[in-house]
C-alpha positions in Angstrom: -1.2 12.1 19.8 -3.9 10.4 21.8 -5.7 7.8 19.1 -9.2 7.9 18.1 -11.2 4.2 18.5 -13.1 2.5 16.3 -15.1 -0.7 15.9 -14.1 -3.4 12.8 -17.7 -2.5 11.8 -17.8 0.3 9.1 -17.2 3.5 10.4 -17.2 6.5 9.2 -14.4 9.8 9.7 -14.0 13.0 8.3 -10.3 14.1 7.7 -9.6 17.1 7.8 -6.0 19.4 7.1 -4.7 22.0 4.8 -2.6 21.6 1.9 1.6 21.8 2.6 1.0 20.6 5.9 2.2 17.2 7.5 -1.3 15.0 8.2 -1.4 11.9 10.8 -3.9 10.6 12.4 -3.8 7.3 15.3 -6.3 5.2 15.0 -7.2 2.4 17.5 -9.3 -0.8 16.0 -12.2 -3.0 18.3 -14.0 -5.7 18.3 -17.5 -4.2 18.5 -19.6 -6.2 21.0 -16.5 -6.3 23.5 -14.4 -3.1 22.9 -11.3 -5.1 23.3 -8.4 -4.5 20.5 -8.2 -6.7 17.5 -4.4 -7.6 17.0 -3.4 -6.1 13.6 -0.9 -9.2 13.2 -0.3 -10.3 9.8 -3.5 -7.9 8.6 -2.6 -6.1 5.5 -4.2 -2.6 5.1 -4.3 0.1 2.9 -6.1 3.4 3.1 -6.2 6.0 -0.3 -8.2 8.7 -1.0 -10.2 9.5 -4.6 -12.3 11.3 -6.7 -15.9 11.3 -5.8 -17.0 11.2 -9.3 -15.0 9.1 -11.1 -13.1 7.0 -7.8 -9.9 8.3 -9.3 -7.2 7.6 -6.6 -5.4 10.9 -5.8 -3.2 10.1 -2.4 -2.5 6.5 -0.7 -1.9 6.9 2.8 1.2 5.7 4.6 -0.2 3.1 7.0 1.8 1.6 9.9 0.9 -0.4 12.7 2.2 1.1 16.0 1.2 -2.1 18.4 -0.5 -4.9 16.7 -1.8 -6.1 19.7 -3.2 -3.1 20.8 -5.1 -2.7 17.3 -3.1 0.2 16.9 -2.1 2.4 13.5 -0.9 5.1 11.8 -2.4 7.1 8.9 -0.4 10.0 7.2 0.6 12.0 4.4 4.1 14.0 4.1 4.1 17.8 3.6 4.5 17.5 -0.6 1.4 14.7 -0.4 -0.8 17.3 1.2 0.5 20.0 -1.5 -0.4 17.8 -4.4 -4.2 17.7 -3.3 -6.4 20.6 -4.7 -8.5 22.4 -1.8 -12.1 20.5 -1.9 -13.7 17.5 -0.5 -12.4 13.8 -1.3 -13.8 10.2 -0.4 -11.3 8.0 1.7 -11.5 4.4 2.5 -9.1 2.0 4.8 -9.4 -1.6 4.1 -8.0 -4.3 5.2 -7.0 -7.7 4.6 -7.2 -10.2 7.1 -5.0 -13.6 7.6 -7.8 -15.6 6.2 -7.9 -13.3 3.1 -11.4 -12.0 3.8 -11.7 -7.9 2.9 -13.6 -5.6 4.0 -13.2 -1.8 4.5 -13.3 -0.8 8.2 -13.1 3.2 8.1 -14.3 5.6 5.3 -15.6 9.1 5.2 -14.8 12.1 3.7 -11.2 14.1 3.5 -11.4 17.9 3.3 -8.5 19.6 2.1 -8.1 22.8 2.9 -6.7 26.1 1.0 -3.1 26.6 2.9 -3.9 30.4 2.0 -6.7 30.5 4.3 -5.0 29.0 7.2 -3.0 31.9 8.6 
């Protein structure tokens, strides 16, 4: 699965799949002025998705990095993590943390689960 790239600045994604099935998504992160990867080495990050009313979480993504040095990861959900999710629109972040302990969330947007009814 080819993977997407995206500047540390604030980006925004919509994420899109329908419910029972497998999600993952490749994501490749940049510096923004020079486009070259930012090594992911010793960065913690998590991604989750919630409520848009009340920020409820209702899913944490399983986040790996593929090749650090590449600024490569992995976001997913398993087949039950999908099914738990009622059809409708979420709000997702991924944040990191960097080796110097600064924050900040690089990607966010908008998750859309689909009805696994309607997919056939």
């Amino acid at each position: 699965m080819p993977a997407q790239t995206f500047d540390a600045g604030a980006g925004n994604l919509t994420l899109r799949f329908h419910r029972g099935d497998e999600f993952a998504a490749h994501m490749r992160i940049t510096y923004r002025d020079s486009g070259l990867p930012i090594d992911l080495e010793g960065y913690s990050l998590s991604a989750w998705a919630s409520l848009f009313d009340t920020d409820e979480v209702v899913a944490e993504f399983d986040l790996r990095v593929v090749d650090a040095a590449a600024g490569l990861l992995s976001l997913s959900l398993t087949e039950d993590e999908t099914a738990d999710l009622d059809a409708g629109s979420y709000r997702w972040r991924l944040k990191w943390i960097a080796p110097n302990d600064v924050g900040r969330t690089i990607l966010r947007g908008v998750c859309e689960v689909l009805d696994e009814r309607r997919a056939a």
